[in-house]
C-alpha positions in Angstrom: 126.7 88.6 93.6 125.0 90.3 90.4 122.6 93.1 90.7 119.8 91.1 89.7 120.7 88.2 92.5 120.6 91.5 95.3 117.2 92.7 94.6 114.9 93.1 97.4 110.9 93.1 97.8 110.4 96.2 95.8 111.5 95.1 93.1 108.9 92.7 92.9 104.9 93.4 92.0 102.0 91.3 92.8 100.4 91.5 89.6 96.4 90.8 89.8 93.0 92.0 87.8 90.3 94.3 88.3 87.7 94.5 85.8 90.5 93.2 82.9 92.5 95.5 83.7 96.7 94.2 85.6 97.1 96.2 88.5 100.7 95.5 90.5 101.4 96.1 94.1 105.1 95.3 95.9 105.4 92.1 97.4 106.8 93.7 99.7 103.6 94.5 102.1 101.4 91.4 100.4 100.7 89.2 103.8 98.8 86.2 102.1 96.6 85.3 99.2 93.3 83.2 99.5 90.3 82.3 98.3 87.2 84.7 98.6 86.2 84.9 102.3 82.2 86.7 102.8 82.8 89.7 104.6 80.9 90.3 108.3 79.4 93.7 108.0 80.3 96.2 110.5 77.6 98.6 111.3 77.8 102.4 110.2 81.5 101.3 109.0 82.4 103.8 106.1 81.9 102.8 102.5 85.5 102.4 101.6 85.9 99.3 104.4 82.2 97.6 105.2 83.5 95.2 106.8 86.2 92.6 108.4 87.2 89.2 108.1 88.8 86.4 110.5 92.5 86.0 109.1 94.5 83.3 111.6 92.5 84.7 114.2 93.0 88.6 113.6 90.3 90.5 112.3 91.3 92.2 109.3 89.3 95.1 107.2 88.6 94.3 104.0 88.5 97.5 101.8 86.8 98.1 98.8 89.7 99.7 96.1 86.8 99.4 94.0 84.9 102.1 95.1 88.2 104.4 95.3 89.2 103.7 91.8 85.4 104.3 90.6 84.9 101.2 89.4 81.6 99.3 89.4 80.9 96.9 92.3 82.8 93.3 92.7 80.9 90.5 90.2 81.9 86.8 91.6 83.8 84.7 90.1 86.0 81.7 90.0 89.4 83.6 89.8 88.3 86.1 92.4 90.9 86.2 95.3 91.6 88.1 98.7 94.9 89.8 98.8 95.7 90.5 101.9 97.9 93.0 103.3 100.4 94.5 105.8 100.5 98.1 105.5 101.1 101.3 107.6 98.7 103.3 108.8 99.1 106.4 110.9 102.2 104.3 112.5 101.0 101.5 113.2 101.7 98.0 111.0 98.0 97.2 109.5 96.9 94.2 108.1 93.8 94.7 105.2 92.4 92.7 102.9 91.2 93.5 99.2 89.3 91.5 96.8 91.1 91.1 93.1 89.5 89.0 90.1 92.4 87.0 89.7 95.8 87.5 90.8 97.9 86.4 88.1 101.8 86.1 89.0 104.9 87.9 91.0 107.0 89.9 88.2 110.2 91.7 88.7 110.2 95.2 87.2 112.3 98.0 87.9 110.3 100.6 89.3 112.6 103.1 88.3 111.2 102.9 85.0 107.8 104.0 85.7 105.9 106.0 83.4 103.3 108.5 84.5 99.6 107.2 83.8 98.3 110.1 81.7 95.6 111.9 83.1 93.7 111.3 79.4 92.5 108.3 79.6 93.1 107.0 82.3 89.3 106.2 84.1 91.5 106.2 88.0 92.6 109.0 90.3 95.7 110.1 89.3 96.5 110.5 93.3 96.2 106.5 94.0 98.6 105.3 91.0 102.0 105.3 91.0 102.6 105.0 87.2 102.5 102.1 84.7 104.9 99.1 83.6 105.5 97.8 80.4 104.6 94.0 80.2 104.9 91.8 77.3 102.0 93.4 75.5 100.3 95.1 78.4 100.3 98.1 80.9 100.4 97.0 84.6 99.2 99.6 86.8 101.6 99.9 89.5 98.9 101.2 92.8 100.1 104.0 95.7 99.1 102.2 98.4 100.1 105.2 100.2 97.2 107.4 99.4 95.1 104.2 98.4 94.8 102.6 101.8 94.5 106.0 103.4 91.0 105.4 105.8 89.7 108.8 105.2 90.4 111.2 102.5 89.4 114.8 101.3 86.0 114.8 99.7 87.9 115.8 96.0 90.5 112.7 96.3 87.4 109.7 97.1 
């Protein structure tokens, strides 16, 4: 069996948009993908997860990477689609949904490649990016969902 025929989940990114830009995330911990659901608000929730939908019957926070990437709020559109997610939190395997503006395909990269997003220029935290990917004629933005999915974080890091 060839190297390339033996290579598991994390070798493979979930590349999708936000504002124009290709963001990637491991296959790995991507659940499902669907269509836009509407949100049901959850009173005094915190910013970064307002709400929750109804995925097969488990509720599921939807969280807004938006806000943590300081990016403006979520315009509708036909491409938009809810990645959802099974990622772990404080121990425990947690499913969470995200709203993208398109997701666009499943790449193989080899993350051992990445290059370090520089600090100039780049309009993200540095502390919820993992590094960048060369593809074709683009930069995908591989995210750390290990800070980015974090509920609460330090005043300086949101």
């Amino acid at each position: 069996m060839t190297q390339s025929a033996n290579l598991d989940d994390a070798n493979m990114i979930l590349v999708f948009r936000l504002e124009g830009e290709a963001f990637g995330v491991s296959v790995g911990i991507v659940h499902e993908i669907l269509d836009p659901l509407d949100p049901t608000p959850v009173p005094n929730a915190d910013p970064f997860a307002p709400g929750v939908i109804n995925v097969r019957g488990v509720v599921v926070p939807v969280v807004n990477i938006r806000r943590r990437l300081g990016m403006s709020a979520e315009q509708s559109c036909d491409t938009a689609r809810m990645i959802v997610l099974e990622h772990t939190i404080d121990g425990s395997p947690t499913k969470l949904a995200f709203l993208a503006d398109a997701v666009e395909q499943v790449v193989e990269a080899d993350v051992t490649t990445l290059e370090k997003v520089p600090d100039l220029g780049a309009s993200w935290p540095q502390t919820f990016l993992k590094g960048a990917l060369r593809r074709e004629d683009e930069m995908v933005i591989l995210l750390e969902t290990e800070t980015l999915f974090v509920p609460c974080l330090p005043a300086s890091a949101a």
